[in-house]
Structures are given as C-alpha cells and as structure tokens.
C-alpha positions, -999 to 999 in steps of 0.1 A, spaced: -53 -635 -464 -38 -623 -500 -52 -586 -487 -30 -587 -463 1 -599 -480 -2 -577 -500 -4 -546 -473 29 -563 -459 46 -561 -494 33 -527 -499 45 -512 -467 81 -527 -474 83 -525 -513 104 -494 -517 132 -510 -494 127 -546 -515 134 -525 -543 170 -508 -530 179 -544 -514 174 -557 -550 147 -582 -537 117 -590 -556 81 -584 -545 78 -620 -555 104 -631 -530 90 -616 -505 54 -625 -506 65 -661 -506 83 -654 -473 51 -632 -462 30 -668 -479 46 -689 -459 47 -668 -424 8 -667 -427 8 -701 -431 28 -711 -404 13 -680 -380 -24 -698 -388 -14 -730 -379 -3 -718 -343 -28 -693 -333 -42 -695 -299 -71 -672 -291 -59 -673 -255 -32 -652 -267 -53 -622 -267 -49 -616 -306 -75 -619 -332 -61 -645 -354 -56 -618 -382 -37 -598 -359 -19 -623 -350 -13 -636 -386 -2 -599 -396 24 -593 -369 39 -631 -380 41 -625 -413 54 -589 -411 81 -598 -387 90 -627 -411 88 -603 -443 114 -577 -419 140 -603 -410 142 -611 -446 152 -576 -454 175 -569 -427 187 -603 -441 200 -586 -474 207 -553 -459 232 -567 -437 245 -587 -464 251 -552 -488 266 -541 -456 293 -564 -452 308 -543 -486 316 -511 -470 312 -484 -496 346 -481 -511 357 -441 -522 379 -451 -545 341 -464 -566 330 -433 -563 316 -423 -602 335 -393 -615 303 -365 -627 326 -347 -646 341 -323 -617 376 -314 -620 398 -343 -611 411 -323 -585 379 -319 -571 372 -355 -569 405 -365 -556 398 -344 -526 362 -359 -522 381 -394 -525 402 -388 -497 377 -372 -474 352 -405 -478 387 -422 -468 391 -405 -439 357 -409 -428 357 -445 -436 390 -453 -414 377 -429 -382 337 -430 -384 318 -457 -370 310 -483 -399 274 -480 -391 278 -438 -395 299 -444 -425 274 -465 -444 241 -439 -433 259 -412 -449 271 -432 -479 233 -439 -479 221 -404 -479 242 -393 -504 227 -422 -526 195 -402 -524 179 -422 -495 151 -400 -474 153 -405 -434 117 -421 -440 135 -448 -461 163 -452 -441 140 -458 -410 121 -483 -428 149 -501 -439 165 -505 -403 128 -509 -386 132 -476 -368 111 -446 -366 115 -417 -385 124 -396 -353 150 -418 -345 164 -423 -380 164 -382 -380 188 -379 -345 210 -405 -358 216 -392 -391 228 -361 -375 250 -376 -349 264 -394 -379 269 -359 -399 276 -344 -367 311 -370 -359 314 -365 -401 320 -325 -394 339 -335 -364 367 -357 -382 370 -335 -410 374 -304 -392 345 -284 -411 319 -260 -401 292 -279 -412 284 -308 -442 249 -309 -466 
C-alpha cells in the first residue's frame, strides 16, 4: 500500500509544491483514503481491490488540492503587486494598467490562467492542477490569450 501512496504523491507533487502543501500533508490524506477505500471494497464492483484503493485515494489526494487551489483563488492576482524588474517606470505603469483592464473585463477564471502562465506555469502543470488534460488546458489557455488580445486591442500577446 505505501507503493502506491507514494505513486499518488509523486504524480501530484509538483502542484503540492505551487499550492504550498506538503508531501506529508498529502500522504496522510492519500493514508487515510486507502484506509477508508479498503474497508469498503466489494469485489462485485468489478475492481481489483488495488484498483479500487488507487482510484479512492487519488480522488481524495485531488479534492485536497483543488481544495487549496480554490482557496489561492479567492485572491485574485492584484496588478498593483506586480514586482518592479527594473524596467522603466513608465514601462511598468503601462503593464499595471493593462493587467487592470484585463482583470475588470476577462473572465476571472481567464484572468487567473494568464496570471498563472506568466508565473512560469507549463500547460502540463496547469492541467494537472485543474484535473484536466493537457489538450484541453492547451485550447483554453488560448481562448484565454485569445479574449486577452481581444480587450486590449493588440495583434497578438506571448
């Protein structure tokens, strides 16, 4: 069973890591899930009971990162945080008022992706994170840059 904890906590680490939870935290949730997931295995379900103790404990190891992602998601990213690098202040007060802009007339969901991207987060993270695919996370991400371009009125945004 500590095998495949561990493969649970190993898939999900890198998100653990952005949502600030510890690997510890989460193999107590994956600990318990097992637990509980062993305790209520039928094999007339049709699953092997370490299929069936997997899926459990993964699903439980999941909702307690969506848990803290939607909890650094009720703090939109504010522009006004946004660290000065050094560039001309003019520069930056420009950038400052575009992420205003697209914070008042993007979706919030949009708003926060983009905010995410340009925190260095890969579309492979970013899926994992929200439980998507990577295909998926790809056509969102630009439908989000996409309405971005769209509200600003430029040709195109990196």
């Amino acid at each position: 069973m500590q095998a495949l904890i561990e493969s649970i906590i190993r898939a999900r680490a890198y998100a653990a890591r952005h949502l600030g939870l510890g690997l510890d935290d989460l193999r107590s949730v994956a600990t318990v899930a097992s637990l509980e997931a062993l305790r209520t295995w039928d094999p007339a379900r049709g699953a092997s009971r370490e299929t069936w103790t997997w899926r459990l404990a993964s699903q439980a190891v999941s909702r307690e990162l969506r848990a803290a992602a939607l909890e650094l998601a009720e703090d939109d990213p504010d522009p006004d945080e946004f660290e000065d690098t050094g560039e001309d202040p003019e520069n930056l007060a420009i950038l400052r008022d575009a992420l205003r802009v697209l914070q008042a007339r993007l979706d919030p969901n949009d708003y926060r992706l983009l905010w995410l991207i340009g925190e260095g987060w890969t579309a492979a993270e970013l899926a994992d994170y929200h439980g998507m695919t990577q295909g998926a996370m790809r056509v969102r991400i630009c439908r989000a840059r996409k309405s971005a371009v769209t509200i600003l009125g430029l040709e195109s945004i990196t």
